[in-house]
KEKE-3310 file (N, C-alpha, C; in steps of 0.2 Angstrom, whole numbers, plus 5000, padded with zeros to 4 digits):
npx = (5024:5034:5045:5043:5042:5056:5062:5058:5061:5076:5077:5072:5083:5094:5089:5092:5104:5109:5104:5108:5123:5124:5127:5117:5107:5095:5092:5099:5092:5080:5085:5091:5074:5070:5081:5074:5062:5065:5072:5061:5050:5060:5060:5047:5044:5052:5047:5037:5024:5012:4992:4983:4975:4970:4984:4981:4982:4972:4960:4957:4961:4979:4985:4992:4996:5013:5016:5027:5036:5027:5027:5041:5040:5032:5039:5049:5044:5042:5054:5062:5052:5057:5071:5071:5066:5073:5085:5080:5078:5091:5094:5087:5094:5105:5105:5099:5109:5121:5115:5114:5114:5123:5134:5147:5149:5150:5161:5166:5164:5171:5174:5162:5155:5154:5140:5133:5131:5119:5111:5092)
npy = (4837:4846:4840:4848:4862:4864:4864:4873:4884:4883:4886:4898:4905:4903:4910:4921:4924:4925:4937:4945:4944:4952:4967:4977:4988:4988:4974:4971:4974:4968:4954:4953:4955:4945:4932:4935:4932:4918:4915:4917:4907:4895:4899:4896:4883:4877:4877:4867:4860:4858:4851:4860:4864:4882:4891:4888:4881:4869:4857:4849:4850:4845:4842:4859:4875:4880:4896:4904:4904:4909:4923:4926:4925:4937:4947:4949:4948:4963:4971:4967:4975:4987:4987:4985:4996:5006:5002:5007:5019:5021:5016:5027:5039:5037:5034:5048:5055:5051:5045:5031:5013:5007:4996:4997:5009:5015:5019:5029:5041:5051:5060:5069:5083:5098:5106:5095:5088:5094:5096:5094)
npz = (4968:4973:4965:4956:4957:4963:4951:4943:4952:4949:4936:4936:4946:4936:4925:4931:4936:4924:4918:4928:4924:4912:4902:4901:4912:4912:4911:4922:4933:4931:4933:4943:4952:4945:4953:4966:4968:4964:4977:4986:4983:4984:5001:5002:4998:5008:5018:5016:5007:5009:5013:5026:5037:5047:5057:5072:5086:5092:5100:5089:5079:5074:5062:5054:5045:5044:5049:5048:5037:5026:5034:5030:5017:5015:5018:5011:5000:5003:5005:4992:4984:4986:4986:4971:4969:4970:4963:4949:4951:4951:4939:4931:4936:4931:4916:4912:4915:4909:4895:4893:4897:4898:4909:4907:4903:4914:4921:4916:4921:4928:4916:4911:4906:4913:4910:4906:4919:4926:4917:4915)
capx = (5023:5039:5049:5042:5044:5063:5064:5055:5065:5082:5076:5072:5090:5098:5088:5092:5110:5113:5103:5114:5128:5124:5131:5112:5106:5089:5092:5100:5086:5075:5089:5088:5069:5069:5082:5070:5056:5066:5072:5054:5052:5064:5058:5041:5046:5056:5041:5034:5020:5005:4989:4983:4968:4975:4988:4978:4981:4966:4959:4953:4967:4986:4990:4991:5003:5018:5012:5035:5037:5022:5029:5047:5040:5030:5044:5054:5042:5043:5062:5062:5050:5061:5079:5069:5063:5081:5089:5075:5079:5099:5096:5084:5099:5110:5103:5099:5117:5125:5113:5114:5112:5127:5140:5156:5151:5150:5170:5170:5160:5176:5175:5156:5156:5149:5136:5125:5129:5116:5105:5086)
capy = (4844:4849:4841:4854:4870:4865:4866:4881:4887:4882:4891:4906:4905:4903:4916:4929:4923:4926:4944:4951:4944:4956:4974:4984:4989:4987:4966:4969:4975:4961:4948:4955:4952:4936:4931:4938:4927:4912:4914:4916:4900:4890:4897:4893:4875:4875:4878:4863:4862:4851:4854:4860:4870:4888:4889:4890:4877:4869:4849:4846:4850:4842:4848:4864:4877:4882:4903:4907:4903:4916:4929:4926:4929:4943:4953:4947:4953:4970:4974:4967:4979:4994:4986:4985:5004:5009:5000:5009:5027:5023:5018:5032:5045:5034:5036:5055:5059:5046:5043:5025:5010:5000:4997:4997:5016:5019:5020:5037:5046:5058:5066:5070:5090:5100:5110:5088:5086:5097:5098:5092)
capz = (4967:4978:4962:4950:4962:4962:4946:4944:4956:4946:4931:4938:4948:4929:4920:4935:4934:4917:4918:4932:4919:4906:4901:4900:4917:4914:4913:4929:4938:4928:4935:4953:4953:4946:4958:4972:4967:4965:4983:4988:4981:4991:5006:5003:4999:5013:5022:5014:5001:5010:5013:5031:5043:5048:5061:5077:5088:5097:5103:5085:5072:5073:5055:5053:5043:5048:5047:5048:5030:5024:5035:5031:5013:5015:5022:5007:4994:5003:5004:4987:4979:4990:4980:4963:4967:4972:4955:4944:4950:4949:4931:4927:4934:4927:4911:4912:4917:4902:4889:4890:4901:4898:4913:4905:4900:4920:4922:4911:4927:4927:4911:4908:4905:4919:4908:4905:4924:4929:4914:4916)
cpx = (5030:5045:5050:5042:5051:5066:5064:5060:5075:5082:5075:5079:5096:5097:5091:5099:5111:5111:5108:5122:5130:5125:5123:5110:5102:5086:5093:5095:5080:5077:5087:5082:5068:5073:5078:5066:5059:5068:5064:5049:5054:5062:5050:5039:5052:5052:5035:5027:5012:5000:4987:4976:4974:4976:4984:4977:4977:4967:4959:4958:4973:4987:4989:4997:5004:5017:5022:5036:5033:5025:5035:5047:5038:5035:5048:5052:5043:5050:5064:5059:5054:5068:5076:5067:5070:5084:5086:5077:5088:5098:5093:5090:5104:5110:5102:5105:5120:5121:5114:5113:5118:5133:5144:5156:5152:5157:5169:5166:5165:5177:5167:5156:5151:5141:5130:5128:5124:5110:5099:5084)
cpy = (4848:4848:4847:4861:4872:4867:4871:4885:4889:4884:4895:4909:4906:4908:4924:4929:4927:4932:4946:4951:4949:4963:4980:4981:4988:4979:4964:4968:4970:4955:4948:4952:4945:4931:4932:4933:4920:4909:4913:4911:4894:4892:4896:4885:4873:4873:4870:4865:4857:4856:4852:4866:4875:4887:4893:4880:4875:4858:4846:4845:4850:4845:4854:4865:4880:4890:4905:4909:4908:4922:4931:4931:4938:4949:4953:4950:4962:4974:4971:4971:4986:4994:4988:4992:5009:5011:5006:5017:5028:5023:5023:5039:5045:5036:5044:5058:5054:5044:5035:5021:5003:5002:4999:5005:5021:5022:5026:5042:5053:5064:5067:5080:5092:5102:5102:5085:5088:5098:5091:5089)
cpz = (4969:4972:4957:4951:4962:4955:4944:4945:4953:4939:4932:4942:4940:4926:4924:4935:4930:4916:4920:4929:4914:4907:4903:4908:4918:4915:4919:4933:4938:4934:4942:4955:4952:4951:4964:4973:4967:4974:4988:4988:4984:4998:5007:5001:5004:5018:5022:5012:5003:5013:5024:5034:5044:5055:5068:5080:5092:5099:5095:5079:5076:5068:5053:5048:5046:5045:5045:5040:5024:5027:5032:5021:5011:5016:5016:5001:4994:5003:4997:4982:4981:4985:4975:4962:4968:4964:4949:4945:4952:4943:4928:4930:4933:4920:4907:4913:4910:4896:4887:4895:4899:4905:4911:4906:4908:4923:4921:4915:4927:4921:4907:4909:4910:4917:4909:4912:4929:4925:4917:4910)
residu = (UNK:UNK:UNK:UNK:UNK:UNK:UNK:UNK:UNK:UNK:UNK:UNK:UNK:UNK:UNK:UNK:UNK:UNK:UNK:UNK:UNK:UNK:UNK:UNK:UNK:UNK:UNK:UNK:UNK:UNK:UNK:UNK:UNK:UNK:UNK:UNK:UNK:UNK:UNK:UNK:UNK:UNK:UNK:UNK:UNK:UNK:UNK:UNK:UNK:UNK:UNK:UNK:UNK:UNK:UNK:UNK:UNK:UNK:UNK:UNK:UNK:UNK:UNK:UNK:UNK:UNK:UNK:UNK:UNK:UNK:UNK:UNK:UNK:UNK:UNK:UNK:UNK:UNK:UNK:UNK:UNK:UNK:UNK:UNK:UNK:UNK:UNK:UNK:UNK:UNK:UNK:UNK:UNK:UNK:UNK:UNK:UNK:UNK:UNK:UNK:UNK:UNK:UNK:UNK:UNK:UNK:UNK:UNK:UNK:UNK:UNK:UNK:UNK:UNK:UNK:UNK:UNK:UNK:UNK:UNK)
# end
């Protein structure tokens, strides 16, 4: 099961690559989460993938889960949804201020007319 997580894992590393590779913003921010998710992935197979009673250690249960690996995610999905709301209100006053959502057109920040720096 741990081979098929990697893999997983090394697909969603390639598609998020190849997102944050591309010119429209809105790919990026796609790329970003998919990288996020894939990281959460490896530390939950890092964590190892076996089956166990809950982490309370007594006379009775030896294997338990290791609870780090759960937390480490949870904290991961939360500054992960915080990035992916950050990126979304760059490219929405990135796109109200430029009319478009490709990087390259980010360079020409200098010469946008004052009257569509301000408009609503």
């Amino acid at each position: 099961m741990e081979f098929y997580m990697i893999i997983l894992c090394g697909i969603l590393v390639g598609f998020g690559v190849y997102l944050m590779l591309s010119k429209s913003m809105i790919r990026i921010i796609i790329g970003v989460g998919l990288f996020g998710h894939a990281a959460n992935l490896i530390i939950l197979i890092s964590g190892g993938l076996g089956d166990g009673a809950i982490p309370i250690i007594s006379e009775l249960g030896k294997n338990y889960v290791d609870p780090i690996p759960a937390a480490l995610i949870l904290t991961a999905i939360v500054i992960g949804f915080a990035v992916t709301c950050l990126l979304i209100s760059i490219y929405i006053a990135n796109y109200k201020l430029k009319g478009s959502d490709n990087v390259i057109e980010l360079e020409d920040v200098e010469n946008i007319k004052e009257e569509t720096r301000y408009a609503k």
